[in-house]
Backbone as CSV, one residue per row, in Angstrom:
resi,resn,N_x,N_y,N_z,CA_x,CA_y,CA_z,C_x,C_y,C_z
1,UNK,32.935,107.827,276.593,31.700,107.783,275.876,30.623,107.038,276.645
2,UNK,29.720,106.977,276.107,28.184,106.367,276.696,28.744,105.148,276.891
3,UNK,29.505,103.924,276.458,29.556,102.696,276.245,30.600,102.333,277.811
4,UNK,31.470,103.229,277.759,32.449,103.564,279.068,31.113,103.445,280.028
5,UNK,30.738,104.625,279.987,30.270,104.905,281.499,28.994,103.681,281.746
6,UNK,28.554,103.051,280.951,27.813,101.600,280.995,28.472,100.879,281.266
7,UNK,29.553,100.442,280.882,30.529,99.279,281.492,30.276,99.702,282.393
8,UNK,30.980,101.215,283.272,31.532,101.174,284.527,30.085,101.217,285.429
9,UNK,29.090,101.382,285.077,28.214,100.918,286.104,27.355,99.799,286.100
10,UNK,27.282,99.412,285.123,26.821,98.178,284.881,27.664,96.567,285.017
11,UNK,28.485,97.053,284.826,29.934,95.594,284.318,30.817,95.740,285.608
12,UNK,30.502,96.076,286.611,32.085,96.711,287.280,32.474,95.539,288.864
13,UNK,30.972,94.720,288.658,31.150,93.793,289.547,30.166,92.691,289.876
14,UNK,30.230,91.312,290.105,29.549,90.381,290.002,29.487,89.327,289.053
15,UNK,28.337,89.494,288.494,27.937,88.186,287.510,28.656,88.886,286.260
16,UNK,27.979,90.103,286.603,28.059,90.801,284.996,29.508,91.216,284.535
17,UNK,30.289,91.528,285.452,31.857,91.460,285.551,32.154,89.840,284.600
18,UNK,31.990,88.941,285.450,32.393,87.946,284.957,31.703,87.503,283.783
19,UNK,30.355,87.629,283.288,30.726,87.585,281.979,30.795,88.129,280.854
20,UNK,30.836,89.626,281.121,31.865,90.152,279.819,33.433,89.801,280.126
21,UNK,33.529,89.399,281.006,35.362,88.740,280.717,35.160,87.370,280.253
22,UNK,34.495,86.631,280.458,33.760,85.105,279.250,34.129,85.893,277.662
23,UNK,33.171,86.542,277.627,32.749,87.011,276.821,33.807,87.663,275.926
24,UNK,34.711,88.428,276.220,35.979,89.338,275.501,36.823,88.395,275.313
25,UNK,37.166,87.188,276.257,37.709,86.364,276.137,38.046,85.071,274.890
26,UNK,36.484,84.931,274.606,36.249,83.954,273.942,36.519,84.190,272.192
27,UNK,37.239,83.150,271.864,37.721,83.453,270.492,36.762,83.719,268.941
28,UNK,35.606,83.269,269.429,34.009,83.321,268.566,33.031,83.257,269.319
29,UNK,32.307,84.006,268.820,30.533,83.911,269.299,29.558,83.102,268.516
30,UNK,28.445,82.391,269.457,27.843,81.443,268.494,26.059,82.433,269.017
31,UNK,25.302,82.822,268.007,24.177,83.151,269.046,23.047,82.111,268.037
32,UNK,22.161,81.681,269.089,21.312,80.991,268.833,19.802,82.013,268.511
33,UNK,19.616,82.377,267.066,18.411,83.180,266.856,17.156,82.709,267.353
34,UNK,16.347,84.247,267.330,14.875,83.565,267.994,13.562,83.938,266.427
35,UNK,14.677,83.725,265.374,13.946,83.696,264.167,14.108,82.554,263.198
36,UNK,13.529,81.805,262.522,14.377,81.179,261.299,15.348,81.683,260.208
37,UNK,16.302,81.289,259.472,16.676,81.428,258.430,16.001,80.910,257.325
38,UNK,15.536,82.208,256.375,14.485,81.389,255.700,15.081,81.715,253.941
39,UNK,16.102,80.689,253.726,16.620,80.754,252.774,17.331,79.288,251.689
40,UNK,16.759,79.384,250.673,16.989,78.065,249.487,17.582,78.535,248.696
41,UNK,19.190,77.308,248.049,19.825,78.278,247.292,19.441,78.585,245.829
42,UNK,17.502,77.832,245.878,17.568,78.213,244.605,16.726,79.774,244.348
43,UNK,16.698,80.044,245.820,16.185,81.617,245.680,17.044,82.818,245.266
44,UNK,18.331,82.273,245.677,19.059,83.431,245.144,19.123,84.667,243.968
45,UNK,18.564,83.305,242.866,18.620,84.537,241.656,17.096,85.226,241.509
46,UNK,16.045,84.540,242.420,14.581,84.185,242.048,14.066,85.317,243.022
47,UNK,14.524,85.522,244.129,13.769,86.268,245.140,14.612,87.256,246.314
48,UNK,14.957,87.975,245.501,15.554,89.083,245.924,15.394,89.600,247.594
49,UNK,14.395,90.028,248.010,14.065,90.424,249.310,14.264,89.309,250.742
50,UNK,13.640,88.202,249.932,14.291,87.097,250.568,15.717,86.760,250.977
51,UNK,16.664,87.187,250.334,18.035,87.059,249.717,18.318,87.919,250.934
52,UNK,17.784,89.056,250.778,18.282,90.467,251.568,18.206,89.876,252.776
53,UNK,16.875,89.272,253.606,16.374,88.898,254.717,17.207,88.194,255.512
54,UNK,17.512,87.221,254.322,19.075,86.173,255.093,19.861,86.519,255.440
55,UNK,20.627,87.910,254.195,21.757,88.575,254.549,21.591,89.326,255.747
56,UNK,20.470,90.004,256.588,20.514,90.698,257.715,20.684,89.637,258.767
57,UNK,19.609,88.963,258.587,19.969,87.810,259.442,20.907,86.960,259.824
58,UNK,21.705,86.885,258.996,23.059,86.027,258.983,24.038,86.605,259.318
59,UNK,23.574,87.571,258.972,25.345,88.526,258.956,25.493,89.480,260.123
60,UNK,24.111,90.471,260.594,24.407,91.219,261.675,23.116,91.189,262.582
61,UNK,21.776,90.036,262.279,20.843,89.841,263.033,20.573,91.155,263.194
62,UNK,19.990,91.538,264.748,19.514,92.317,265.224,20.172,93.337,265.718
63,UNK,21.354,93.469,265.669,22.649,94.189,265.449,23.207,93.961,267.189
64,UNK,21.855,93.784,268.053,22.093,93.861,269.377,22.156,92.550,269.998
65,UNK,22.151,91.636,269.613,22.538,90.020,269.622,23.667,89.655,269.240
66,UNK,24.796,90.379,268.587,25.843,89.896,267.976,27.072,90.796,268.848
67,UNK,28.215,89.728,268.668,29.351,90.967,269.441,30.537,90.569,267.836
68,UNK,30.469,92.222,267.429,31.441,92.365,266.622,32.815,92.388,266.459
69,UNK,33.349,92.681,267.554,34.856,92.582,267.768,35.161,91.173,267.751
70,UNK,34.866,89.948,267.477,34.912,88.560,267.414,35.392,88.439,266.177
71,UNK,36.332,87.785,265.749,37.004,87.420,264.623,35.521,86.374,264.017
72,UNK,34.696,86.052,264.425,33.695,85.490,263.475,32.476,85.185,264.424
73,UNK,31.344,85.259,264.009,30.375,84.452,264.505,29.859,83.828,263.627
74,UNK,29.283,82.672,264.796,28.120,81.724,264.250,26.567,81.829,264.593
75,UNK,25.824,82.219,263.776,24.549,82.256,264.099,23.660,81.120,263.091
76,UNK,22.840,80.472,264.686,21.791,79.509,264.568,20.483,80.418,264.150
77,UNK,19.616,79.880,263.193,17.872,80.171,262.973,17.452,79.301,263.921
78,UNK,16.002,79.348,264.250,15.602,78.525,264.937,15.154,77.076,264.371
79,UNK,15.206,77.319,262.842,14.793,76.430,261.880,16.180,75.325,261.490
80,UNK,17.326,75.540,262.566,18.732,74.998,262.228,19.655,75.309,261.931
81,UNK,19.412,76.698,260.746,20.137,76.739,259.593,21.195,77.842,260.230
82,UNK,22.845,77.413,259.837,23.450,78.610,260.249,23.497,80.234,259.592
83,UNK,23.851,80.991,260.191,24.302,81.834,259.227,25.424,81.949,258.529
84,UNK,25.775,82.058,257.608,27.058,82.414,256.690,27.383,82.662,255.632
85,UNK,28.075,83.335,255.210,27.813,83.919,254.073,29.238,83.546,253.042
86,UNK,28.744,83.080,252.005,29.731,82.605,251.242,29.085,82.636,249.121
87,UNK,30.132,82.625,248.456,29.934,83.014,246.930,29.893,81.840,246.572
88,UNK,28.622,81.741,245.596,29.191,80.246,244.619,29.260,80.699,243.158
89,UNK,30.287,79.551,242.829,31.400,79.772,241.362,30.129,79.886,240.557
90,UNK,29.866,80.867,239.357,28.764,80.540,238.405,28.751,79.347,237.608
Protein backbone atom coordinates (compact mmCIF):
# COMPACT_ATOMS: atom_id res chain seq x y z
CA UNK A 1 0.00 0.00 0.00
CA UNK A 2 0.83 3.79 -0.14
CA UNK A 3 2.12 3.64 3.59
CA UNK A 4 4.71 0.62 2.44
CA UNK A 5 6.05 2.28 -0.38
CA UNK A 6 6.61 5.65 1.97
CA UNK A 7 8.39 3.80 4.51
CA UNK A 8 10.49 2.26 1.86
CA UNK A 9 11.55 5.50 0.46
CA UNK A 10 11.38 7.68 2.94
CA UNK A 11 12.37 5.53 6.27
CA UNK A 12 14.88 3.15 4.64
CA UNK A 13 17.99 4.96 5.89
CA UNK A 14 19.58 7.56 8.16
CA UNK A 15 18.01 9.77 10.67
CA UNK A 16 14.69 8.82 9.55
CA UNK A 17 15.44 5.01 9.82
CA UNK A 18 16.43 5.61 13.24
CA UNK A 19 13.66 7.30 14.36
CA UNK A 20 10.82 5.40 13.43
CA UNK A 21 12.69 2.53 15.23
CA UNK A 22 12.64 5.19 18.53
CA UNK A 23 9.53 5.54 17.66
CA UNK A 24 7.83 1.74 17.16
CA UNK A 25 9.86 1.04 19.91
CA UNK A 26 8.67 3.18 22.52
CA UNK A 27 5.97 1.93 24.86
CA UNK A 28 3.78 5.49 24.75
CA UNK A 29 3.71 8.60 22.95
CA UNK A 30 3.63 11.93 24.65
CA UNK A 31 2.92 14.87 21.91
CA UNK A 32 3.21 18.27 23.05
CA UNK A 33 0.13 20.33 21.21
CA UNK A 34 0.51 23.57 19.39
CA UNK A 35 -3.12 24.40 20.67
CA UNK A 36 -4.61 24.78 24.19
CA UNK A 37 -6.98 22.51 25.87
CA UNK A 38 -9.73 24.59 26.47
CA UNK A 39 -11.81 22.76 28.88
CA UNK A 40 -13.62 23.25 32.71
CA UNK A 41 -15.29 20.48 34.28
CA UNK A 42 -18.00 22.64 34.86
CA UNK A 43 -18.62 22.88 31.10
CA UNK A 44 -19.45 19.58 30.59
CA UNK A 45 -23.11 19.64 31.03
CA UNK A 46 -23.17 23.59 30.02
CA UNK A 47 -21.35 23.71 26.67
CA UNK A 48 -21.55 21.13 24.42
CA UNK A 49 -19.26 22.13 21.39
CA UNK A 50 -16.73 22.97 23.75
CA UNK A 51 -16.96 19.42 25.21
CA UNK A 52 -16.66 18.12 21.56
CA UNK A 53 -13.44 20.43 21.00
CA UNK A 54 -11.61 18.73 23.93
CA UNK A 55 -12.71 15.43 22.87
CA UNK A 56 -10.90 15.95 19.33
CA UNK A 57 -8.24 17.38 20.90
CA UNK A 58 -7.49 15.00 23.50
CA UNK A 59 -8.22 12.05 22.02
CA UNK A 60 -7.01 12.10 18.27
CA UNK A 61 -5.71 15.92 17.85
CA UNK A 62 -4.94 16.41 14.41
CA UNK A 63 -5.07 12.84 13.60
CA UNK A 64 -1.47 13.48 12.02
CA UNK A 65 0.39 14.27 15.32
CA UNK A 66 -0.59 11.17 17.08
CA UNK A 67 0.78 7.50 16.52
CA UNK A 68 -2.04 5.07 17.13
CA UNK A 69 -0.63 1.77 17.41
CA UNK A 70 0.71 2.98 21.03
CA UNK A 71 -1.04 1.34 23.80
CA UNK A 72 -1.75 5.09 25.02
CA UNK A 73 -0.85 8.57 24.52
CA UNK A 74 -0.27 11.57 26.33
CA UNK A 75 -1.12 14.79 24.93
CA UNK A 76 0.04 18.27 26.30
CA UNK A 77 -2.21 21.78 25.32
CA UNK A 78 -0.08 24.46 25.23
CA UNK A 79 -2.08 25.88 28.12
CA UNK A 80 -0.64 22.59 30.31
CA UNK A 81 -3.53 20.70 30.36
CA UNK A 82 -3.25 16.97 29.41
CA UNK A 83 -5.37 15.14 27.33
CA UNK A 84 -7.52 12.34 28.71
CA UNK A 85 -10.39 11.14 28.77
CA UNK A 86 -12.14 9.73 31.67
CA UNK A 87 -16.16 9.39 33.24
CA UNK A 88 -17.21 10.96 36.40
CA UNK A 89 -19.64 9.01 38.84
CA UNK A 90 -22.99 11.26 38.72
Amino acid sequence: GKWAEVRDNHFNSGVNKNSLRIIESAAFMMTLGDEPFEMELMDLRDDREKLQSYARSSIHGKVYDFWFDKSFNINVGTNGRVGRWYLQPR
